[in-house]
C-alpha positions as CSV (number, residue, x, y, z in Angstrom):
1,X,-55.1,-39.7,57.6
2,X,-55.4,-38.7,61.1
3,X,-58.9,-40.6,61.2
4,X,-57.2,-43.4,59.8
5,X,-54.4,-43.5,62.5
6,X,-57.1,-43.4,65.0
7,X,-59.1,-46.6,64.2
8,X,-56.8,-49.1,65.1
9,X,-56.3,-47.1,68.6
10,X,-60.2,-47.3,69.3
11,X,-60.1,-50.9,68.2
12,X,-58.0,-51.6,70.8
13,X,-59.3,-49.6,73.6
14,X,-63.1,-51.0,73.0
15,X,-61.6,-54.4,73.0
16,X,-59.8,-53.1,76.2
17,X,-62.9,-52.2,77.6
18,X,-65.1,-54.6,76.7
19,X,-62.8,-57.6,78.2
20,X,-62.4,-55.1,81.3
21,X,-66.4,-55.3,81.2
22,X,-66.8,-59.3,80.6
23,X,-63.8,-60.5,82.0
24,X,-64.2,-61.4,85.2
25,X,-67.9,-63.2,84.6
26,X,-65.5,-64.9,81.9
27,X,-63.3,-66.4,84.7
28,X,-66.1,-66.7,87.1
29,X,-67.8,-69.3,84.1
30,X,-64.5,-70.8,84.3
31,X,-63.8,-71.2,87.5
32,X,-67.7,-72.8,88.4
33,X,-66.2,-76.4,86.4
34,X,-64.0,-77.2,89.5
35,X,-64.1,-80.4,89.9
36,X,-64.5,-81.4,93.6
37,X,-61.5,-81.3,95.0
38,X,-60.7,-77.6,92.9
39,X,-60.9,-74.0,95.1
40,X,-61.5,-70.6,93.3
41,X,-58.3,-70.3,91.7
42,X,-56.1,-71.2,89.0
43,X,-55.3,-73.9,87.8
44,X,-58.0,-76.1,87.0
45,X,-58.0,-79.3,89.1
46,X,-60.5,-81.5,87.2
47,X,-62.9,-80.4,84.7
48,X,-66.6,-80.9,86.4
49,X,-70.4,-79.6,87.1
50,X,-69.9,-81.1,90.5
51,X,-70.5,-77.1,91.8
52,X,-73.7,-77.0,89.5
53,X,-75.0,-80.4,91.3
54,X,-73.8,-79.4,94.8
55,X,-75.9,-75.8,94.2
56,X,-79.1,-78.0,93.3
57,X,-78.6,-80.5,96.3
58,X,-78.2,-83.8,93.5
59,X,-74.9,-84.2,95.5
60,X,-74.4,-86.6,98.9
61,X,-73.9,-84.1,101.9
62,X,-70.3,-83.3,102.2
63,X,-68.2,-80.9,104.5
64,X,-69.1,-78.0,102.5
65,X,-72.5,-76.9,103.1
66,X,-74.9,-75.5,100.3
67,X,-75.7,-72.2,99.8
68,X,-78.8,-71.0,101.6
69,X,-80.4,-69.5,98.8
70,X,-83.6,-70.6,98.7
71,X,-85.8,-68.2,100.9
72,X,-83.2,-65.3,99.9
73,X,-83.7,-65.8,96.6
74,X,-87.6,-65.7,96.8
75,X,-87.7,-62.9,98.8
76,X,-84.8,-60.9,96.5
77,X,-87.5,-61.9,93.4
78,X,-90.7,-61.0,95.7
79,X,-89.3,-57.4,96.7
80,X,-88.1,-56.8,92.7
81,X,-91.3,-57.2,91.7
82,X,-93.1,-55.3,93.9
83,X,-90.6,-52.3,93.8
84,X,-90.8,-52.9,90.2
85,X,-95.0,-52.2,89.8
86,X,-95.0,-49.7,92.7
87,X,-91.9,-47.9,90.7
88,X,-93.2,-47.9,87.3
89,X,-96.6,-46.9,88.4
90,X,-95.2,-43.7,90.0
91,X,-92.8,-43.2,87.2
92,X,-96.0,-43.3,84.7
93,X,-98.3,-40.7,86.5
94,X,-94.9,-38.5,87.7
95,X,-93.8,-38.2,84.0
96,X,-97.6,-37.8,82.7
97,X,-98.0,-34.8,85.0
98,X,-94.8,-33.3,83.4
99,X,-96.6,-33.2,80.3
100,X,-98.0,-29.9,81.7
101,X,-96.7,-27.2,83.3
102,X,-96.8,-26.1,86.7
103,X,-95.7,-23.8,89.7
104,X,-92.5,-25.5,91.7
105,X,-92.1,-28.2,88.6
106,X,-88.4,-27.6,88.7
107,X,-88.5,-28.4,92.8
108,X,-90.8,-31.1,92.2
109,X,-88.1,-32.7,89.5
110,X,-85.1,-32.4,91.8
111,X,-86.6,-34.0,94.7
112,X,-88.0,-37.0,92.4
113,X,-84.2,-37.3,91.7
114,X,-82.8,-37.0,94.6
115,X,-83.5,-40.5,95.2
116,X,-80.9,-41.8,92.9
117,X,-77.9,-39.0,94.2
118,X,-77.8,-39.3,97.5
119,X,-75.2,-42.6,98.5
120,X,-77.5,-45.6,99.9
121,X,-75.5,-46.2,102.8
122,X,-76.3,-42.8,103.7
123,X,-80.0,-43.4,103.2
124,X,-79.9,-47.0,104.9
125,X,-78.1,-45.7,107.8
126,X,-80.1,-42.5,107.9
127,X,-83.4,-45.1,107.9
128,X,-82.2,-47.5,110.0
129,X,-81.9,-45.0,112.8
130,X,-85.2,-43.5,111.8
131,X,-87.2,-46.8,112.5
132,X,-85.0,-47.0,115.8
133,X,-86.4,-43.7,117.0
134,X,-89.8,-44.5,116.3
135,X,-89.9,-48.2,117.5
136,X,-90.8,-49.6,113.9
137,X,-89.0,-53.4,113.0
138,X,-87.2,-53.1,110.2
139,X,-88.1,-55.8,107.0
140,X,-87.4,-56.0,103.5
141,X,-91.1,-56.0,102.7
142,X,-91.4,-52.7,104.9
143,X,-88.6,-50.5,105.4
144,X,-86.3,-51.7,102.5
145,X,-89.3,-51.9,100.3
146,X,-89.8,-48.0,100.8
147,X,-86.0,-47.8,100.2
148,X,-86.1,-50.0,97.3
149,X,-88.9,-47.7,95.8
150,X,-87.0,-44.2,96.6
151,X,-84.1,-45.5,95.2
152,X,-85.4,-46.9,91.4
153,X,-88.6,-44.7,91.2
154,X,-86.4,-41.9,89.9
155,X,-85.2,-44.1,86.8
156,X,-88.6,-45.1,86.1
157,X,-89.7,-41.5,85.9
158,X,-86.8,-40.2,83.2
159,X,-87.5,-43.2,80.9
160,X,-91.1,-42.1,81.2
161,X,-90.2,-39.0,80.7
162,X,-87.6,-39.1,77.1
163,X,-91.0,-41.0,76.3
164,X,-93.1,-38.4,76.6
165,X,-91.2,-35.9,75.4
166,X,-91.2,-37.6,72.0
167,X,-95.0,-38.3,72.4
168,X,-97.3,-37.2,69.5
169,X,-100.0,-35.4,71.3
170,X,-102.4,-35.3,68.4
171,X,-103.2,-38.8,68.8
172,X,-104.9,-38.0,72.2
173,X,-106.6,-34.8,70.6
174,X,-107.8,-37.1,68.2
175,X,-109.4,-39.4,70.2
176,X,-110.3,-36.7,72.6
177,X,-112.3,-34.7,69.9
178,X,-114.1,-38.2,69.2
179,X,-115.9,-38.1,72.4
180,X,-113.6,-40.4,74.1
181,X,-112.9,-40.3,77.9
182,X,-109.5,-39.0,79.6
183,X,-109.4,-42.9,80.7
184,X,-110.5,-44.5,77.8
185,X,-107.7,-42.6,75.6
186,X,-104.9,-43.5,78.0
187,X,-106.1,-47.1,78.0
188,X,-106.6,-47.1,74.4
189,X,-104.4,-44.8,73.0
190,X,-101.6,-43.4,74.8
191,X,-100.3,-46.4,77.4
192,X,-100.2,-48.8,74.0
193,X,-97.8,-46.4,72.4
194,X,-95.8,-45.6,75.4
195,X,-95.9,-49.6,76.2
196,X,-91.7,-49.9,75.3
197,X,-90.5,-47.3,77.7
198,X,-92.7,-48.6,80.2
199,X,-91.1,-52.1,79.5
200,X,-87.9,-50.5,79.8
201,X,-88.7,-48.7,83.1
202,X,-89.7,-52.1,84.5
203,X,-86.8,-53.7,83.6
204,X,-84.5,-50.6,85.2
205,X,-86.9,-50.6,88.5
206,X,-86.2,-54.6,88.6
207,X,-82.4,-55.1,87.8
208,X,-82.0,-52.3,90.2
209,X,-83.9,-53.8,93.1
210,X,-82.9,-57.1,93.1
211,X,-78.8,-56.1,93.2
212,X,-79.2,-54.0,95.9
213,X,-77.0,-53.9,99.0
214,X,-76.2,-50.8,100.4
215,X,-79.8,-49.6,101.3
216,X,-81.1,-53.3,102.4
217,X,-78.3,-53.7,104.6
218,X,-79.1,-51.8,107.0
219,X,-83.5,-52.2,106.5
220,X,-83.8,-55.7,105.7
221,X,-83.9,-56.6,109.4
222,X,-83.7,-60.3,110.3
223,X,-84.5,-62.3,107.2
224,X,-81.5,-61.4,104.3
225,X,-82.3,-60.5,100.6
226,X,-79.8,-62.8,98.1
227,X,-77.1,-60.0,97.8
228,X,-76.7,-60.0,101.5
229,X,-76.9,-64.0,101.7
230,X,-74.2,-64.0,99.4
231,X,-72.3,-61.1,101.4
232,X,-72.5,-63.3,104.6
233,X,-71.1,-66.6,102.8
234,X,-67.5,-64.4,101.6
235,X,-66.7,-63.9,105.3
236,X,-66.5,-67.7,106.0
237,X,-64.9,-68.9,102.9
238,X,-65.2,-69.0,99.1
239,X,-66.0,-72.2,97.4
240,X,-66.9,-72.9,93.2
241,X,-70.7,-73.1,94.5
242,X,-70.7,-69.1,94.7
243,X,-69.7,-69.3,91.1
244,X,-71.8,-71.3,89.7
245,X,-74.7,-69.7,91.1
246,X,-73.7,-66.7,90.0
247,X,-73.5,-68.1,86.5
248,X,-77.3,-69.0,87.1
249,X,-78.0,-65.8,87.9
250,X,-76.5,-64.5,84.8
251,X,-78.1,-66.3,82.3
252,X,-81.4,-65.4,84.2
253,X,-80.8,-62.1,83.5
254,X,-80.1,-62.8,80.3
255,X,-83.3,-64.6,79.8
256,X,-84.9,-61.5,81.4
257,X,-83.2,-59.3,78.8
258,X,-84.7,-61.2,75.8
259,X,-87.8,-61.6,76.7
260,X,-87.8,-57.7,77.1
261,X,-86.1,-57.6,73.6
262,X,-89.1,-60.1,72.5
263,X,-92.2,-58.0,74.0
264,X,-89.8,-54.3,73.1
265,X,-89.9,-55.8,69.2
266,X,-93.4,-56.8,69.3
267,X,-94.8,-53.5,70.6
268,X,-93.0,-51.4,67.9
269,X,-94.6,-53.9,65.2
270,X,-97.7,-53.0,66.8
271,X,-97.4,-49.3,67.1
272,X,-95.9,-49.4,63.5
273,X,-99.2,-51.1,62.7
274,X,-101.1,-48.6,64.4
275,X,-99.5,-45.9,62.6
276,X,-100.0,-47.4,59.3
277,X,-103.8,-47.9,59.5
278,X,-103.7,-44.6,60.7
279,X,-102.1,-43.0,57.6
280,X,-103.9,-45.4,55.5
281,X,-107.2,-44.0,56.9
């Protein structure tokens, strides 16, 4: 009974939750169909895409100027990528020498995670006045690339390693026993079966680097990533345009999220594959 009693309660508080989640990008979609003469607020003026046009210049030039995306946004995708394979990369070989154990693994661990704890205003500040001391210009291909790295290099390296954790090591030993090279059986062997969680620490190392604001505020130097662009346009004033781009953005990361979903599917049917031919033999 009491189970029961409790269902319609956690109904209502995932409901809760989930429009607490979704919500505002609910009235952010809305909001982006202002018509021309329509502000960010309630209620709807005229029903348009004149935002959508005015963010992809197909509109005559008008008092309100567009939104100077275009560099930001290139560099925001250029430095997410980059952190992204630099990341991963060190999340790999970091979590494939935890497979083994070692003297000072336990210090070695917390300082790999450290990265994630400490606030990134701290670190950005803490940066910022580091490069000042030394005479080093700040960028965001520089000093908030290194930033970038500390900061998502530490997620990369736990979803390596709950991956190889669960790793069956007799695989390797297999291979190993066969006369195959260290390399080889990585290449081979081990990185196709560890392929999803190195998707996933990809995607983690990328959706984290390309939101980020607190540690590129203060290392970008002159030339702005897109989160700070879009900073620098709320202090003058809000128009639709903001919300329609950032409707853009969210079906890009949506797209992002199922083509990861398309490769994460077909790298289990191949490592399901794999396993078969291997029990068949």
């Amino acid at each position: 009974m009491e189970a029961r009693a409790l269902k319609p309660v956690l109904g209502v508080y995932c409901a809760a939750f989930i429009l607490f989640l979704y919500g505002p990008m609910i009235i952010l979609a809305i909001l982006s169909f202002q018509g021309p003469g329509g502000g960010p607020q309630f209620p709807i003026i005229e029903w348009s895409t004149y935002w959508y046009q005015h963010l992809l210049g197909m509109t005559p030039p008008g008092r309100i100027s567009r939104l100077p995306i275009g560099d930001s946004l290139l560099r925001s995708l250029t430095l997410a990528l980059m952190t992204t394979v630099v990341s991963t990369v060190l999340g790999v070989i970091t979590a494939q020498g935890f497979r083994a154990r070692f003297k000072a693994s336990g210090i070695v661990f917390y300082l790999v995670i450290l990265g994630m704890i400490v606030p990134g205003v701290l670190v950005g500040l803490g940066m910022a006045l580091l490069t000042n001391m030394l005479g080093i210009d700040r960028s965001w291909w520089g000093t908030a690339f290194v930033l970038h790295v500390v900061y998502t290099f530490p997620f990369a390296f736990l979803v390596m390693l709950a991956i190889f954790n669960r790793f069956d090591r007799s695989v390797e030993e297999a291979s190993l026993s066969l006369g195959v090279s260290p390399v080889q059986t990585f290449r081979r062997v081990t990185f196709p079966m560890i392929f999803p969680g190195v998707l996933s620490a990809m995607l983690f190392s990328f959706t984290l680097s390309y939101d980020e604001f607190s540690r590129t505020l203060f290392t970008s130097g002159r030339d702005l990533t897109l989160p700070l662009t879009i900073y620098g346009t709320f202090s003058v004033e809000i128009y639709p345009n903001i919300f329609a781009f950032g409707v853009l953005t969210t079906l890009f990361s949506f797209t992002l999220l199922l083509i990861y979903a398309l490769l994460m599917l077909r790298a289990v049917r191949s490592a399901q594959s794999f396993k078969g031919q291997e029990e068949a033999e």
